[in-house]
C-alpha positions as CSV (number, residue, x, y, z in Angstrom):
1,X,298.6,-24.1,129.8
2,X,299.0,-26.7,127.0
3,X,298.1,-25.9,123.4
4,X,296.4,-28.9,122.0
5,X,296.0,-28.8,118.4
6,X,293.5,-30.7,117.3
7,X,293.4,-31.3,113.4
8,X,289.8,-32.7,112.0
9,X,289.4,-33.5,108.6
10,X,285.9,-33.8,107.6
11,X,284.6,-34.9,104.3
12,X,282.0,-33.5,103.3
13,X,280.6,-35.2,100.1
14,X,277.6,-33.2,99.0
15,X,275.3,-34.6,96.2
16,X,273.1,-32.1,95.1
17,X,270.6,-33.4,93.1
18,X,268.2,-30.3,91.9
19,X,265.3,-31.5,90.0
20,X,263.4,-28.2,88.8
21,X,260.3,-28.6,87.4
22,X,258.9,-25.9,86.4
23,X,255.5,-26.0,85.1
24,X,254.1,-23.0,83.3
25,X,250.1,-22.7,83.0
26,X,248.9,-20.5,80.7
27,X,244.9,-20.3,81.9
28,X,243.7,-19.5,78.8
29,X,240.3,-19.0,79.4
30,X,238.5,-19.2,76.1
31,X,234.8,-18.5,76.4
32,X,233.0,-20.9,74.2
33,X,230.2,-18.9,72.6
34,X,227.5,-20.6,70.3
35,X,226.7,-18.9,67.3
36,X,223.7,-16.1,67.6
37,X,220.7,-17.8,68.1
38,X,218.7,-18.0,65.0
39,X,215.2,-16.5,65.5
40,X,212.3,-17.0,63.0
41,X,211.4,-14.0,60.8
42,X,208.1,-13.6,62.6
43,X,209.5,-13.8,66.5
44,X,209.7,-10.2,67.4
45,X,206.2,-9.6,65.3
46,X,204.6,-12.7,68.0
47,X,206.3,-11.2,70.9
48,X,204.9,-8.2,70.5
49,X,201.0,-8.7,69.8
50,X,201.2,-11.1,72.9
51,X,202.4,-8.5,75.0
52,X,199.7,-5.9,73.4
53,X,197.3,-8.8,74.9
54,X,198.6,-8.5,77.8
55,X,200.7,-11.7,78.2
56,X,203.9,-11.4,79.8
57,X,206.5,-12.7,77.6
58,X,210.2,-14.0,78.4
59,X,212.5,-15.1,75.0
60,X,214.1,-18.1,75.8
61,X,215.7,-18.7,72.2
62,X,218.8,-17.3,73.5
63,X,219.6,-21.0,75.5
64,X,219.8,-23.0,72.7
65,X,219.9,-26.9,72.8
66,X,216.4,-27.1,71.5
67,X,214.4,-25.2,74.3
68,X,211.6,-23.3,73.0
69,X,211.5,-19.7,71.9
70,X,209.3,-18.4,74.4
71,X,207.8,-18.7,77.8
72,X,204.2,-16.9,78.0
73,X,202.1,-16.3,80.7
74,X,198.4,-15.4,80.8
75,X,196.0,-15.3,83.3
76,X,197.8,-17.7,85.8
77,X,198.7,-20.1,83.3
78,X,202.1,-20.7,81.4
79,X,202.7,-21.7,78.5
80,X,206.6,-22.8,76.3
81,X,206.3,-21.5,72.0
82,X,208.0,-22.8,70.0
83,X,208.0,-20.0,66.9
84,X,208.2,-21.3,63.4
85,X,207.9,-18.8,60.6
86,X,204.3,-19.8,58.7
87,X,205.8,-17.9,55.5
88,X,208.5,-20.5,54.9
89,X,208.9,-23.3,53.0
90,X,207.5,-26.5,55.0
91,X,210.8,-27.9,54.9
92,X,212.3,-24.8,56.8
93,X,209.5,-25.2,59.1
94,X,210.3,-28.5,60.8
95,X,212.1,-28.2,64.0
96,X,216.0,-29.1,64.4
97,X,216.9,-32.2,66.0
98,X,218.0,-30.7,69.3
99,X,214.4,-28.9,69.3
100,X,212.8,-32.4,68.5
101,X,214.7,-33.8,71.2
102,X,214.4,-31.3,73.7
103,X,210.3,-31.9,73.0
104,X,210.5,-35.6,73.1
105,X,212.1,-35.3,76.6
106,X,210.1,-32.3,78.3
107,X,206.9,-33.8,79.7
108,X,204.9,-30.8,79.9
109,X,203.7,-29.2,76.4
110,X,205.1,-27.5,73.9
111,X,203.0,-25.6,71.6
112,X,204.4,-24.8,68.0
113,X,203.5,-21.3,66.3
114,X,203.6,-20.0,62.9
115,X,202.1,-17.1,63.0
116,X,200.8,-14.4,65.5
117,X,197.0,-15.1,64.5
118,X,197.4,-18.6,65.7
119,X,199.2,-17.3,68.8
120,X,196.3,-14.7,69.9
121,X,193.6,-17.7,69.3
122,X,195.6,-19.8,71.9
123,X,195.5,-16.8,74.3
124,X,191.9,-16.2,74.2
125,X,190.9,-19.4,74.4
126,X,193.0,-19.9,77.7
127,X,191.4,-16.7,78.5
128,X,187.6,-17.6,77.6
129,X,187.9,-20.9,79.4
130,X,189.9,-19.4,82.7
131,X,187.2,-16.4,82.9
């Protein structure tokens, strides 16, 4: 038997090169909220009587961007409010430039309301003319 003793030298030259990235995200998520829709004194007063006449009503002021206060429905027929308090000063009575905007665009009709008188003769005119 013959011992053979083999010698290997082995270099080894190791470069490690350890690029870490680390990248923390923070999801933040911040729910942008819009200020509390501002509603004219009068809105609640308008929603009611049209629902005492037996509209069905559904507040839109809550969306913002200039889309009317309310969607109404009588007898088949729909209609977009836009409420305006009557008791104010004309100047507060105009409507903003994202309601004037949102009108200029919309190619159905708006109709604007200032008081719940005017809002009742709409209703039964639709009504007297749709039977």
């Amino acid at each position: 038997m013959v011992m053979v003793r083999v010698m290997v030298r082995v270099r080894v030259k190791v470069k490690v090169r350890v690029k870490v990235k680390v990248r923390v995200m923070v999801r933040v998520m911040v729910r942008v909220m819009r200020r509390s829709a501002k509603i004219d004194d009068n809105h609640g007063e308008i929603v009611r009587a049209l629902r005492e006449a037996g509209c069905t009503v559904q507040s839109l002021a809550a969306m913002g961007k200039g889309v009317p206060d309310l969607l109404v429905g009588v007898r088949g027929f729909n209609l977009l409010m836009e409420i305006k308090d009557g008791d104010k000063p004309k100047s507060a009575q105009k409507l903003t430039k994202d309601e004037f905007e949102w009108h200029a665009k919309w190619r159905g009709s708006v109709l604007i309301i200032y008081s719940v008188d005017q809002a009742i003769k709409i209703i039964n005119r639709i009504r007297d003319k749709r039977g």
